[in-house]
C-alpha positions as CSV (number, residue, x, y, z in Angstrom):
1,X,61.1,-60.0,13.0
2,X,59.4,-56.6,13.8
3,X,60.3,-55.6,10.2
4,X,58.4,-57.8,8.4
5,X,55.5,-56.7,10.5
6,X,55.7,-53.4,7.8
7,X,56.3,-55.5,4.6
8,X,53.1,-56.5,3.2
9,X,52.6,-60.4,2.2
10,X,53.2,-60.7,-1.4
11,X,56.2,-58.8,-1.1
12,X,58.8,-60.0,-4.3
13,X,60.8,-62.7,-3.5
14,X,64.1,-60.4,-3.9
15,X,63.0,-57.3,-1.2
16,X,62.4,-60.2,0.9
17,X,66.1,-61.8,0.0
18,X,67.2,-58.2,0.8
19,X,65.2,-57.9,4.4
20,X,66.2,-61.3,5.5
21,X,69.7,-60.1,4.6
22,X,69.8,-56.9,6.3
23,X,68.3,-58.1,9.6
24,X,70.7,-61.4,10.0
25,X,72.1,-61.8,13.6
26,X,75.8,-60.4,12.0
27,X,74.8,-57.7,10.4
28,X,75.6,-54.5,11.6
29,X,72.1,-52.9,10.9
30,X,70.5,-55.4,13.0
31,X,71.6,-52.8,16.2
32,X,69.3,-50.2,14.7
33,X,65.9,-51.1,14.6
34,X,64.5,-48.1,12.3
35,X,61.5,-49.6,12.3
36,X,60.4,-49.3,15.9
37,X,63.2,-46.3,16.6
38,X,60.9,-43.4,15.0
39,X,57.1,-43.5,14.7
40,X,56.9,-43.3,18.0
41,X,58.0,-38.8,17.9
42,X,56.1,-39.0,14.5
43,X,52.9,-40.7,16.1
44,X,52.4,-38.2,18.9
45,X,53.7,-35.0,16.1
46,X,50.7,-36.5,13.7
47,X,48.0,-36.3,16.7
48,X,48.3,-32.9,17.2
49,X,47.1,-32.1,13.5
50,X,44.3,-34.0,13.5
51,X,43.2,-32.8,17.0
52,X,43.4,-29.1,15.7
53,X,41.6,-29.9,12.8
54,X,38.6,-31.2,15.0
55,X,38.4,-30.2,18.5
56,X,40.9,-27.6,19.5
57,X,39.1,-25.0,18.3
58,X,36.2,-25.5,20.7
59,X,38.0,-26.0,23.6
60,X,40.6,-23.6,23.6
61,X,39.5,-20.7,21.6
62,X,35.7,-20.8,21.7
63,X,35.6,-17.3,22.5
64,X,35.9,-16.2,18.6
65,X,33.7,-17.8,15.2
66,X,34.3,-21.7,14.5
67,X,36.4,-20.7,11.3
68,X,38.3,-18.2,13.2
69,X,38.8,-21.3,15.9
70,X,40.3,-23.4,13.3
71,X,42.6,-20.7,12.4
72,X,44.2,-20.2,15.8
73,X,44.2,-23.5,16.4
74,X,46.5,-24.2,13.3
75,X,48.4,-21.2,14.6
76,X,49.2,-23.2,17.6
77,X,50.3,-26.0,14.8
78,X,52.3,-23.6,13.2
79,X,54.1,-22.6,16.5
80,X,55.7,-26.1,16.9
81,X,57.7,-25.5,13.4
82,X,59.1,-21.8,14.4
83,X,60.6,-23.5,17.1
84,X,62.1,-26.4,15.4
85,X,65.3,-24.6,14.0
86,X,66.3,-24.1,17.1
87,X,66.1,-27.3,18.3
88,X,67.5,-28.7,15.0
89,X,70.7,-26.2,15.3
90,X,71.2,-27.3,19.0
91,X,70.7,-31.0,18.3
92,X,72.3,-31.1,15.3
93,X,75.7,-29.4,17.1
94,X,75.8,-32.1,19.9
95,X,74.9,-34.5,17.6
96,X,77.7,-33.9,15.2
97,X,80.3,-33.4,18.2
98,X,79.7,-36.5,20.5
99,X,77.0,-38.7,19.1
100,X,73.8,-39.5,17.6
101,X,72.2,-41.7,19.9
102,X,71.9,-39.6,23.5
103,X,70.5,-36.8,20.9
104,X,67.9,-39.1,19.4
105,X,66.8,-40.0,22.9
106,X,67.0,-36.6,24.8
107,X,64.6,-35.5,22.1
108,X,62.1,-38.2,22.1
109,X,61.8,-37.8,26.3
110,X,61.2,-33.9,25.8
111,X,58.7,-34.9,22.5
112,X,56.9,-37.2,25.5
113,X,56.2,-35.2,28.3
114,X,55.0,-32.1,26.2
115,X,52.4,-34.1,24.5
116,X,51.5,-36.5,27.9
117,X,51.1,-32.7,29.4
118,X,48.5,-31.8,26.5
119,X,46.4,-34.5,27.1
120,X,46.2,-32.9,31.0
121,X,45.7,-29.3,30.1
122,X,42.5,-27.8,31.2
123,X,40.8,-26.2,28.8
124,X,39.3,-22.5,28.3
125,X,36.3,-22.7,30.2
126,X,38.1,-23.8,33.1
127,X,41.3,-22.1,33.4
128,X,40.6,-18.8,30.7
129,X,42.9,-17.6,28.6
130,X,45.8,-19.6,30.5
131,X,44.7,-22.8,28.6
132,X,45.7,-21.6,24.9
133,X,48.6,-20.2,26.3
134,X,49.9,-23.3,28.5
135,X,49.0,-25.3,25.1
136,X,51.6,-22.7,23.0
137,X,54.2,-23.5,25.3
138,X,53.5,-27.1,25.4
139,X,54.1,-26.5,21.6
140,X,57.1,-25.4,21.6
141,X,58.7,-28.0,23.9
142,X,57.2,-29.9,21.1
143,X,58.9,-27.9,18.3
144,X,61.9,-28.0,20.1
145,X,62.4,-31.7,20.3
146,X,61.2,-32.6,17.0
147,X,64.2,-30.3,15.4
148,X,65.9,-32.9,16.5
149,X,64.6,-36.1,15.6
150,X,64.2,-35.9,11.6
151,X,68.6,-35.5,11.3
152,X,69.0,-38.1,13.9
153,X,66.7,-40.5,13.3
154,X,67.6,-39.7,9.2
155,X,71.7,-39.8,9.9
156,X,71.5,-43.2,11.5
157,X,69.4,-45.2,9.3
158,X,71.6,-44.1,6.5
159,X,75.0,-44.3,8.2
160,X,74.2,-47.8,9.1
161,X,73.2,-49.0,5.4
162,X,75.3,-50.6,2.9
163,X,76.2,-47.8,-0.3
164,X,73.8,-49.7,-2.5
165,X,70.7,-50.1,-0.4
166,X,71.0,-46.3,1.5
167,X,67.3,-45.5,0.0
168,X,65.9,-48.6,1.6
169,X,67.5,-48.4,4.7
170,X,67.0,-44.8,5.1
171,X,63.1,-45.3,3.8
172,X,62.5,-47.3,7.6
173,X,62.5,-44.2,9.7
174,X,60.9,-42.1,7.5
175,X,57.8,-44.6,7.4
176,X,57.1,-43.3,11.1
177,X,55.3,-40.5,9.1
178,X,52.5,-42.3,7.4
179,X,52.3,-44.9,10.7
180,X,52.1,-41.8,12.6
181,X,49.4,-40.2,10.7
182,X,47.7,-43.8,10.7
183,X,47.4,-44.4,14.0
184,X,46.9,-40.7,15.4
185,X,44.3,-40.3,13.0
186,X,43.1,-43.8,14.4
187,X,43.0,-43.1,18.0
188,X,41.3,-39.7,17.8
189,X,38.9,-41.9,14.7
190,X,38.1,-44.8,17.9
191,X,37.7,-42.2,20.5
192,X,35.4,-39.7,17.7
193,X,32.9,-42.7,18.1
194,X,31.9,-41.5,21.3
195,X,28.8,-38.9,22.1
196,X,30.3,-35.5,21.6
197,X,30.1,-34.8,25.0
198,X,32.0,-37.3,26.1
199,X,34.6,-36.8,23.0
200,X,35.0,-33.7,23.8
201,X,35.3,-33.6,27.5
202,X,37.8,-36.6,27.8
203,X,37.8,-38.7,24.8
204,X,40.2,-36.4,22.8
205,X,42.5,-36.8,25.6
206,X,43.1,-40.0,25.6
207,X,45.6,-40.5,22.6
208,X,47.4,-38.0,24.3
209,X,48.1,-39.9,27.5
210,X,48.8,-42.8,25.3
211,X,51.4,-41.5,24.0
212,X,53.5,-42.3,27.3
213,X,53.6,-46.1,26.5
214,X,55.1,-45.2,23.1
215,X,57.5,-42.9,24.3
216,X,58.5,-45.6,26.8
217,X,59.0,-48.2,24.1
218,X,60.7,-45.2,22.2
219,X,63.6,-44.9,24.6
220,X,64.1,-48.2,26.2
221,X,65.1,-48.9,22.1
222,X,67.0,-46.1,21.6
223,X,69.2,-46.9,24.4
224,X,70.4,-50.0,22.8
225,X,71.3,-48.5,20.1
226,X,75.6,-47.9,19.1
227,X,76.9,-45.3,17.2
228,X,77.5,-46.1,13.5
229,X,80.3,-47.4,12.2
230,X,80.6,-44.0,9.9
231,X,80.5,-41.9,12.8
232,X,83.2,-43.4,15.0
233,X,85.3,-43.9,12.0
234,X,85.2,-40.0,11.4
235,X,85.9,-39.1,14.9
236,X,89.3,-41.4,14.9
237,X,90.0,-40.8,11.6
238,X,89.5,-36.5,10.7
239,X,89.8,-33.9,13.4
240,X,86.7,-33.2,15.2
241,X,84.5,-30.3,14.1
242,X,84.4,-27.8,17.1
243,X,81.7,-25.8,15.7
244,X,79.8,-27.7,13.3
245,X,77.0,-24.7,12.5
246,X,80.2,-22.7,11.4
247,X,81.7,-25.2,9.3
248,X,77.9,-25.5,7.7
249,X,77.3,-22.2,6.5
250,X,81.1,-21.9,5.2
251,X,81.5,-25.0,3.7
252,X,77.2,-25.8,2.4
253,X,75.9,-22.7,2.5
254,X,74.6,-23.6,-1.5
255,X,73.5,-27.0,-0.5
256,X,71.7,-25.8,3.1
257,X,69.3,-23.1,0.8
258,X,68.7,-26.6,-1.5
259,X,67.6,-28.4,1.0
260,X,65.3,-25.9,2.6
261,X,63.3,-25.4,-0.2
262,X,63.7,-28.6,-2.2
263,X,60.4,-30.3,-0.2
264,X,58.4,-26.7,-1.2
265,X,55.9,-29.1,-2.4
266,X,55.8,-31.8,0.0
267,X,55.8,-28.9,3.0
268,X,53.5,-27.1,1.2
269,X,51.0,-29.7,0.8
270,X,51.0,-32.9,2.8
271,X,49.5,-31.5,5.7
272,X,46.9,-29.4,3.8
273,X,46.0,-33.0,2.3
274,X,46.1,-34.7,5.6
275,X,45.1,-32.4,8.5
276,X,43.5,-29.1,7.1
277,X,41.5,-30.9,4.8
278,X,39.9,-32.8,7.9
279,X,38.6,-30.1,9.3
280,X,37.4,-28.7,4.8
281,X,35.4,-31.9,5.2
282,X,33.5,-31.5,8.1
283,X,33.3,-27.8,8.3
284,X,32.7,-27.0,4.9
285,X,31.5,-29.8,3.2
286,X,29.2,-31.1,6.2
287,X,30.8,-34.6,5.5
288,X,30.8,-36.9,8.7
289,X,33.9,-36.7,11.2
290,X,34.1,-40.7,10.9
291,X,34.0,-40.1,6.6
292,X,37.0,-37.8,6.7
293,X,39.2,-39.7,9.5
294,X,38.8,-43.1,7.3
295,X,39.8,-41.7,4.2
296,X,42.7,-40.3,5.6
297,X,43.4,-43.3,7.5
298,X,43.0,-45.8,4.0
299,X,45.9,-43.4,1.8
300,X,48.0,-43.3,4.9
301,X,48.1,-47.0,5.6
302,X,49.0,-47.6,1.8
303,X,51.6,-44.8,1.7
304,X,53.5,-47.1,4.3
305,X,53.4,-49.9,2.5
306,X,54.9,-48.3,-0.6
307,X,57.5,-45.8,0.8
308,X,59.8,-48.8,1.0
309,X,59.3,-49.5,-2.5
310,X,59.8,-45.7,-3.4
311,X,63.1,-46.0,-1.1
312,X,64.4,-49.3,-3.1
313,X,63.5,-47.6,-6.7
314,X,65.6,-44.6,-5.7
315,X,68.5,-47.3,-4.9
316,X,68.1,-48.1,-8.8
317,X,67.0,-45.2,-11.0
318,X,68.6,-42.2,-8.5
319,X,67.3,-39.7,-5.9
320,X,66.1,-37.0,-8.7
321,X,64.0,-39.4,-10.7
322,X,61.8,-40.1,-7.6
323,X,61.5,-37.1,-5.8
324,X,61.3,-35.2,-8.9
325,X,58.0,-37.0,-9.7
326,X,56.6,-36.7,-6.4
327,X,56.8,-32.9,-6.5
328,X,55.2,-32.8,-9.8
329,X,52.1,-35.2,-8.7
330,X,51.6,-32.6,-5.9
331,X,51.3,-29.8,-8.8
332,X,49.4,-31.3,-10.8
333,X,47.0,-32.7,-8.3
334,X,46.6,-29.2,-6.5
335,X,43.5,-28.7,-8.4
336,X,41.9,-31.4,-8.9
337,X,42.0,-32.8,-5.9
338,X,39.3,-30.3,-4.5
339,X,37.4,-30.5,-7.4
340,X,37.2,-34.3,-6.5
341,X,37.0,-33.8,-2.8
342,X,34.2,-31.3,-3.3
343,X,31.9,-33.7,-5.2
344,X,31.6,-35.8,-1.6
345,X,31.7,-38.7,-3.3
346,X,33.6,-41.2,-1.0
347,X,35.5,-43.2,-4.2
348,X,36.5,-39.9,-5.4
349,X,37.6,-38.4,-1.8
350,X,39.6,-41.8,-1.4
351,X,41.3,-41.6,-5.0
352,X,42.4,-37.9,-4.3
353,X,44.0,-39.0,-0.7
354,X,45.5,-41.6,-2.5
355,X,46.9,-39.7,-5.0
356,X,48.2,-37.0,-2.4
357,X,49.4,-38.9,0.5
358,X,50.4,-42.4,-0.7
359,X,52.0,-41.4,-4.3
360,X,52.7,-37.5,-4.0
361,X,54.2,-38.0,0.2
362,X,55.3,-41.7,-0.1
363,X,57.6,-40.9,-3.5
364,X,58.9,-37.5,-1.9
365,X,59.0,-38.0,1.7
366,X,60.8,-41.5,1.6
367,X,63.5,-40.8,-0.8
368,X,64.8,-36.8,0.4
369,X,65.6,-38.3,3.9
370,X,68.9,-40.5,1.9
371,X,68.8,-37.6,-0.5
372,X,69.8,-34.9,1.9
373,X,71.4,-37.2,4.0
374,X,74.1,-37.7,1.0
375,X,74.5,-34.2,0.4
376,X,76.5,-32.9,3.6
377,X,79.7,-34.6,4.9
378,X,79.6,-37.0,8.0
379,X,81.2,-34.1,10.7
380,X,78.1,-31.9,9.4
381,X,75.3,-34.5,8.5
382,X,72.8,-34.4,11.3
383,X,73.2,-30.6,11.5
384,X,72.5,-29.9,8.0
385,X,69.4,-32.4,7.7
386,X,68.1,-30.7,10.8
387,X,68.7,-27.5,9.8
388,X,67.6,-27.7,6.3
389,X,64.7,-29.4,6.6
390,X,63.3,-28.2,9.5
391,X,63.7,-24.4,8.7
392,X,62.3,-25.4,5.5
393,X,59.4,-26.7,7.4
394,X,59.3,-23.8,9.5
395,X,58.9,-21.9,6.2
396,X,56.4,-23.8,4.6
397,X,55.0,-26.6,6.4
398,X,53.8,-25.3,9.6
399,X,51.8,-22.0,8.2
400,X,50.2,-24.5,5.3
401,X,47.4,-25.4,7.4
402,X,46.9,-22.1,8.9
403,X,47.4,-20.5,5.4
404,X,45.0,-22.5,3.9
405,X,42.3,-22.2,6.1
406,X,43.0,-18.3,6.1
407,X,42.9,-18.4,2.4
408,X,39.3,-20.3,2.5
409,X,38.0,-17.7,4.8
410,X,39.0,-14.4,2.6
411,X,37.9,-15.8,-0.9
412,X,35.4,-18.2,0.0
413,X,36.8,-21.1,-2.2
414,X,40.4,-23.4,-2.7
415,X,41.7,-21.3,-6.0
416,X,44.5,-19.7,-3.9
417,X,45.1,-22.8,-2.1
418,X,45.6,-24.4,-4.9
419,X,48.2,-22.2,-6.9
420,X,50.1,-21.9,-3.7
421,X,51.0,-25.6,-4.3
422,X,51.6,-25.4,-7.7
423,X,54.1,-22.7,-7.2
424,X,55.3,-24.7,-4.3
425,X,55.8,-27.7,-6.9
426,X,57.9,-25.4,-9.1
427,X,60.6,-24.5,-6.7
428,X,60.9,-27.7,-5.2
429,X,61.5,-29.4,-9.0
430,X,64.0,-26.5,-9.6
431,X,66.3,-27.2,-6.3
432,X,66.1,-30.7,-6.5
433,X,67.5,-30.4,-10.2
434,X,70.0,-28.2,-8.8
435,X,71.2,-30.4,-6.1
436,X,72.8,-32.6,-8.4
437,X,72.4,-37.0,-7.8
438,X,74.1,-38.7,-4.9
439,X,73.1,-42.1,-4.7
440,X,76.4,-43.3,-6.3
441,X,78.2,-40.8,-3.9
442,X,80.6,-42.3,-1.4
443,X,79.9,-41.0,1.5
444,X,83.2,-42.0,3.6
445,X,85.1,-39.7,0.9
């Protein structure tokens, strides 16, 4: 099946038992597909990132100093996250009232045709100051639509699964972030192999246009998708939720502020570790464009591999446990993984991504989909996931990369960068505790 495509070969012999399982003809899950239903938003999210971190600059703010470049072009980064709240608070409302699945594709055609439209945009030199600005509002189309793909997406998986195997089933969708970051980072890597002038006057742009085929795939799946069994059983079983936005701030107002800062770490630092450090590496450190991209690339394709694994150990030992440990590797890796980046020795650069992408992301980043997923009731569920985490990201994730790189220009060196994710770490260890478990929670009660 396409599953196994994600499960690597010497997989035990019970995950396999379990996969075989969960994708028999009769099972209910089988109607899902997680696999193929969400890298495809996550692919064409990840691109942007690593584009910012390489060529954006140039082309669309060449006007100003190649640091200030960087900065404005991980402004344009940040915008997308600003604007997911509100696409998370409209998505999640319809979402809640008549369905999932039109949701889940309405904002995978929107994700599509903002980032096809990048890949056209002309840039400064041609058009002025229109380009930067037609590439802000491209970004928030972006923004927009991804508000609504993470509680979708997120809801589904876990609606779907059976009680004792919600971290596993959930973990599926949420691999489209390190297979997203894997092959964005791959395309722009293939296409970087080109003379500069040719990367820079078409070669970035390909990816972009790519993306159409994916989005294609993207919906033609998503509109064979039903509506989970938990979801139809609310809506014939409890009275609809007119409002569900009111019903979530009167009924999980203390779970909503959880959620938003419980990934303070994982926000914080996964895309200073995988896109702002790109652009540290070739900027700063004078390391090649190919070095950087590959290392990236290597922690990214093993964090897919293993956020199954983190999603299955959850399923044994609780949410807390795992996510709790993930936010504490990002702490204590804050420093030393520049004073191991900084050395330029390739082993060392590739044990810190490991480290920061494949144990810190995979362990947090596959179990708090289930986690938060578990915390809000099925008439609020995709509203507070969106909500929660995407103002959360608004809050933290989105300004990382523009932080950071702010931060490098006005002291000259990572210190600052550095405690900013240890502090991150801190809060995110004290929500999660405060959340209380749920993987033994029925979530039908």
């Amino acid at each position: 099946t396409t599953l196994s495509m994600g499960v690597p070969s010497r997989t035990s012999a019970p995950t396999l038992a379990l996969i075989r399982t969960a994708w028999a003809s009769d099972h209910p899950s089988r109607r899902y597909a997680p696999p193929e239903a969400h890298p495809q938003v996550l692919i064409i999210a990840l691109l942007y990132g690593t584009a910012s971190a390489l060529v954006f600059g140039q082309l669309f703010f060449p006007s100003v100093s190649p640091a200030a470049g960087t900065i404005a072009a991980f402004a344009t980064f940040a915008i997308t996250f600003a604007a997911r709240p509100i696409g998370a608070a409209l998505f999640g409302h319809f979402g809640d009232r008549i369905g999932r699945k039109n949701m889940l594709v309405l904002s995978m055609l929107m994700m599509g045709v903002g980032t096809f439209l990048i890949g056209l945009l002309p840039t400064y030199q041609t058009i002025g100051i229109w380009a930067p600005i037609c590439l802000v509002l491209l970004r928030i189309v972006q923004g927009f639509a991804v508000g609504g793909e993470y509680g979708g997406a997120t809801t589904m998986a876990m609606e779907y699964a059976p009680p004792h195997r919600r971290g596993f089933y959930t973990t599926w969708p949420q691999m489209g972030n390190p297979l997203g970051l894997l092959l964005g980072t791959s395309m722009i890597y293939l296409f970087a192999l080109l003379p500069e002038d040719q990367f820079l006057s078409w070669g970035w742009r390909v990816p972009f246009l790519f993306s159409a085929v994916l989005v294609a795939v993207g919906v033609y799946i998503r509109m064979r998708i039903e509506e989970t069994p938990t979801f139809q059983h609310a809506r014939e079983e409890q009275p609809q939720t007119r409002m569900p936005l009111l019903e979530l701030a009167r009924t999980y107002k203390r779970t909503l502020l959880l959620v938003i800062l419980a990934p303070a770490a994982l926000n914080v630092a996964f895309y200073i570790f995988s896109a702002w450090s790109i652009s540290y590496m070739t900027t700063e450190l004078k390391l090649s464009t190919t070095t950087a991209l590959g290392v990236v690339m290597f922690a990214a394709g093993l964090d897919f591999i293993a956020q199954p694994f983190f999603g299955l150990l959850s399923d044994k030992i609780g949410r807390r446990p795992v996510y709790i440990g993930g936010s504490i590797v990002f702490g204590l890796l804050a420093f030393p993984f520049f004073w191991m980046v900084d050395t330029k020795s390739v082993v060392l650069i590739v044990i810190a991504m490991i480290l920061a992408i494949t144990i810190g992301h995979g362990s947090t980043y596959s179990t708090q989909a289930v986690f938060f997923a578990e915390l809000f009731g099925t008439n609020v569920r995709y509203s507070g996931i969106s909500i929660g985490y995407h103002v959360g990201a608004a809050l933290m994730s989105g300004p990382g990369p523009f932080v950071a790189a702010a931060l490098l220009s006005a002291t000259g060196g990572t210190w600052g960068i550095s405690l900013l994710m240890v502090v991150a770490s801190v809060v995110s260890v004290i929500a999660i505790w405060r959340a209380g478990e749920t993987y033994r929670k029925d979530i039908h009660a």
